[in-house]
N, C-alpha and C positions, 0 to 999 in steps of 0.2 A: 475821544469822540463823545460826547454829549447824545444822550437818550429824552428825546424831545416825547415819544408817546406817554399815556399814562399807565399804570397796571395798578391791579388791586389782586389782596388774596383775601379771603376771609374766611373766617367758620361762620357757618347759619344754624343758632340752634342747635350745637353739637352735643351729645352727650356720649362719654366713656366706660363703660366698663369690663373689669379682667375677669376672666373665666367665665365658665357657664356654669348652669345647673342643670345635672342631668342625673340619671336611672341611679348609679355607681356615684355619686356625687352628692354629695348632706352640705357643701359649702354653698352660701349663695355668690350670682357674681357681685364683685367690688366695686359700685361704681366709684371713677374716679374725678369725673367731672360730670357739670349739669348745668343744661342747657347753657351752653358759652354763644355768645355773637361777639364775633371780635374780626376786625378788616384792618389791613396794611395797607396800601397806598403809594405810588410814587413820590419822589421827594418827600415823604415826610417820618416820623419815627415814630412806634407805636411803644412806648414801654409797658412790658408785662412784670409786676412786682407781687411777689409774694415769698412766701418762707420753703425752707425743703419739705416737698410731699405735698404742696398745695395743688400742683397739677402743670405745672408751669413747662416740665418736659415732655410731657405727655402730649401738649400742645403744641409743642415742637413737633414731634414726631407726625401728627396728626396732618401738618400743617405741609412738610418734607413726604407725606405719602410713606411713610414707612407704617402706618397703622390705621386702620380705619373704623369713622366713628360707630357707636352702636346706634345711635340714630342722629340725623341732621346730615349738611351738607361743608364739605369742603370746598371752595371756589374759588379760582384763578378767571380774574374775567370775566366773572359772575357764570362760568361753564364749570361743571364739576373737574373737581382736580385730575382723576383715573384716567381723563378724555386724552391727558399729555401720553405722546411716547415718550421715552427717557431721555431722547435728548432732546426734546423739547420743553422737556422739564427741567432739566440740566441747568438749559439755556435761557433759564425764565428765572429760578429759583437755588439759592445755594444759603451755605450754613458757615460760620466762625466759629470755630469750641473756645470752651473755656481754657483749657491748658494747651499751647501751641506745641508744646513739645511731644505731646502724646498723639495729636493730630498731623504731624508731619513724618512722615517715614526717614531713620535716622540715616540711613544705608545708601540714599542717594542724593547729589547737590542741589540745590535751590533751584536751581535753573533744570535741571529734570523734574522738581516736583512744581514747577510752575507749568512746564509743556505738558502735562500725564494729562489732564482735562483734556486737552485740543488733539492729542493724539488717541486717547480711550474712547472719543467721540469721531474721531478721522476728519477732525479740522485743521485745514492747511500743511502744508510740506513741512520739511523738518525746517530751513531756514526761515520761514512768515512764523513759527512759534517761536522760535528761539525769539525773532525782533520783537514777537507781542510779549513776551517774558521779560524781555530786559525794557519792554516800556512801561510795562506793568509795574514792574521793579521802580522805576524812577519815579510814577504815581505815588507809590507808597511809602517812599522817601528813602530808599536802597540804593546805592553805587551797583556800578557793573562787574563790581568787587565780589560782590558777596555771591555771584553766581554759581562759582566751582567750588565755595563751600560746603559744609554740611551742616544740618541743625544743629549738632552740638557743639559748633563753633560759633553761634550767635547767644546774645542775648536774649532773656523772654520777651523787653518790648520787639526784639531784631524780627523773632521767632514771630510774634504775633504780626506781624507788617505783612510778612511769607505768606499766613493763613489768610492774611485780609487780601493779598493780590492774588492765590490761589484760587478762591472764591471769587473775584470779577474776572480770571482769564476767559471764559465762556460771557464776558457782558451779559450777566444776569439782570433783570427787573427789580428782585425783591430778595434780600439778603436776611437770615436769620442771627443774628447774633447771641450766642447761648454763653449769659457772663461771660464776655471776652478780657475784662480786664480783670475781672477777681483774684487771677493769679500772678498780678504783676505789683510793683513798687507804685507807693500811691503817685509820684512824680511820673512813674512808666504810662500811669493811668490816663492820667489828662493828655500825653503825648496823643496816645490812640484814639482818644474819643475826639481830640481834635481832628487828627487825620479822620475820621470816620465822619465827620461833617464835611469835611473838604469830601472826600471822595462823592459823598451824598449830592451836595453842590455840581460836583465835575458830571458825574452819571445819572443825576436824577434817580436816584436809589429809595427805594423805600425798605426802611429797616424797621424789624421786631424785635426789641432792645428787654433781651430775661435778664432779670436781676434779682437778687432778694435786696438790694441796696437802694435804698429809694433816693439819696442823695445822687450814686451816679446816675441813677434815670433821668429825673428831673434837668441834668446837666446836658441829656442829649435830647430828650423826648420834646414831641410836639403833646402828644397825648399821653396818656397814664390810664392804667387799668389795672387794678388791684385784687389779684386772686386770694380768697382763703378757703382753704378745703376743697378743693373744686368748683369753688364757687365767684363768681364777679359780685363785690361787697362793693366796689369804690369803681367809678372812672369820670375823667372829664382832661381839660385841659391842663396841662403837667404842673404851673403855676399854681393854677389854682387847686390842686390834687394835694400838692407839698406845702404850701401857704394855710391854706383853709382847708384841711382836711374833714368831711364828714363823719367816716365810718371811725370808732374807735380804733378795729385794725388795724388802719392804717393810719391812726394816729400812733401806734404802737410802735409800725415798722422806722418810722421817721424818729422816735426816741430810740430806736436801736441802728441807724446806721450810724455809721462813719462820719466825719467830717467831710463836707462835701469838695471835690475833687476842683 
C-alpha cells in the first residue's frame, strides 16, 4: 500500500553537548554538535556524509529521541518530537544499522523477528502478522522460505533485506539508515540501495542516508549535507555536492571514497 501523505522530520538549530560542569567537576561539557538545521521529507533522501566523530550518530540519536538536544528543537511535523507516545513514534519513525547481523536477534526465525514490532505494539492477531511478514518478506525480495530460518543461515545482503522489512512492518514515514551497506560486498551494495529506492518509490519513504562514503550517498540522495566536526561545512543538491564541490572537506571525502557503487 502506497503512503500518499507527506512527513518531515527535522532538527531546528540543534546544538549537543556531553556532560556538564558542576561543583565536583573541572571538566567542561563537549560540545558535540552546533547549531545543525537539517529536515527529512517524504519521498525523498537526505544524505548525511562525514568522517567518524564528526557527529553524524549523534544525530541519529537525536533524531530517534534516544537523546536530547542542549538547545534547538527536534520535529516531526514541525510538532516537537517528545509530543509522540511510543507507538506513535514507532509508527512514524524507524532505523536500518549498519551490521545486520548484530541488529537481528540470532535465537529466533525471520518470521518471529518480522512479527515482534506488531506484537510489542499489540498490532493485529497472530495470523494478519504473520500475512504482513511474509508480504513484507516479498517487498524485500525474500521467498517464504526464508521464514523458519535463522540469521545465521542467511547471507549479509539476505540479513540486510530482514532489517529493511523489519523497519517498514509498523509502515513508518521516515526511516534512518545508519551505513547500511558498509558492511556488505560492494556488488551486495548496489543490490540494497536499489531495493531502498524501490521501497522509497512503493511507500513514499523519506530516508536519512549516514555515510562517511560520499560515492554511495550521491548514488541514492536527493540532497547532501556534509558534516565536519559538528559542524554543516557543505550541503546542496547531491549532484551538485559530488560534481562541484565547494568546501575542501568535502573535496577530501570524495578523494577518499571508494569507487562509486
Amino acid at each position: 500500500m502506497t503512503i500518499q501523505s507527506s512527513n518531515s522530520l527535522a532538527l531546528a538549530g540543534v546544538s549537543f553537548s556531553y556532560g556538564k560542569a558542576g561543583l565536583l567537576t573541572r571538566q567542561a561539557p563537549q560540545q558535540v554538535l552546533h547549531s545543525i538545521d537539517l529536515r527529512i521529507t517524504s519521498g525523498t533522501t537526505t544524505g548525511l556524509v562525514g568522517e567518524s566523530g564528526s557527529g553524524k550518530s549523534t544525530i541519529a540519536k537525536l533524531l530517534l529521541g534516544l537523546a536530547t538536544p542542549s538547545s534547538g528543537h527536534v520535529l516531526l511535523n514541525d510538532k516537537p518530537l517528545n509530543a509522540l507516545s511510543r507507538l506513535d513514534l514507532a509508527k512514524t519513525l524507524q532505523m536500518v544499522f549498519q551490521d545486520p547481523y548484530s541488529s537481528l536477534n540470532p535465537r529466533i526465525t525471520i518470521i518471529e523477528i518480522l512479527t515482534a514490532p506488531l506484537r510489542v505494539h499489540g498490532v493485529g492477531d497472530t495470523a494478519s502478522r504473520r500475512k504482513g511478514a511474509l508480504r513484507m518478506m516479498e517487498a524485500v525480495g525474500l521467498t517464504p522460505e526464508f521464514a523458519q530460518r535463522y540469521p545465521k543461515e542467511l547471507s549479509g545482503g539476505q540479513r540486510q533485506r530482514v532489517a529493511i522489512a523489519r523497519a517498514l512492518m509498523l509502515q513508518p514515514k521516515i526511516i534512518i539508515c545508519d551505513e547500511p551497506t558498509s558492511a556488505l560486498d560492494v556488488s551486495v551494495q548496489s543490490q540494497i540501495l536499489n531495493l531502498l529506492l524501490d521501497l522509497q518509490r512503493e511507500f513514499n519513504l523519506g530516508y536519512l542516508f549516514i555515510s562517511h562514503n560520499l560515492a554511495v550517498v550521491q548514488h541514492i540522495s536527493d540532497d547532501i549535507v556534509v558534516l565536519q566536526a559538528g559542524r554543516v561545512v557543505e550541503r546542496g543538491e547531491a549532484q551538485a555536492v559530488y560534481f562541484k564541490p565547494v568546501h575542501a572537506y568535502t573535496r577530501q571525502l570524495i578523494s577518499a571514497a571508494l569507487t562509486p557503487p
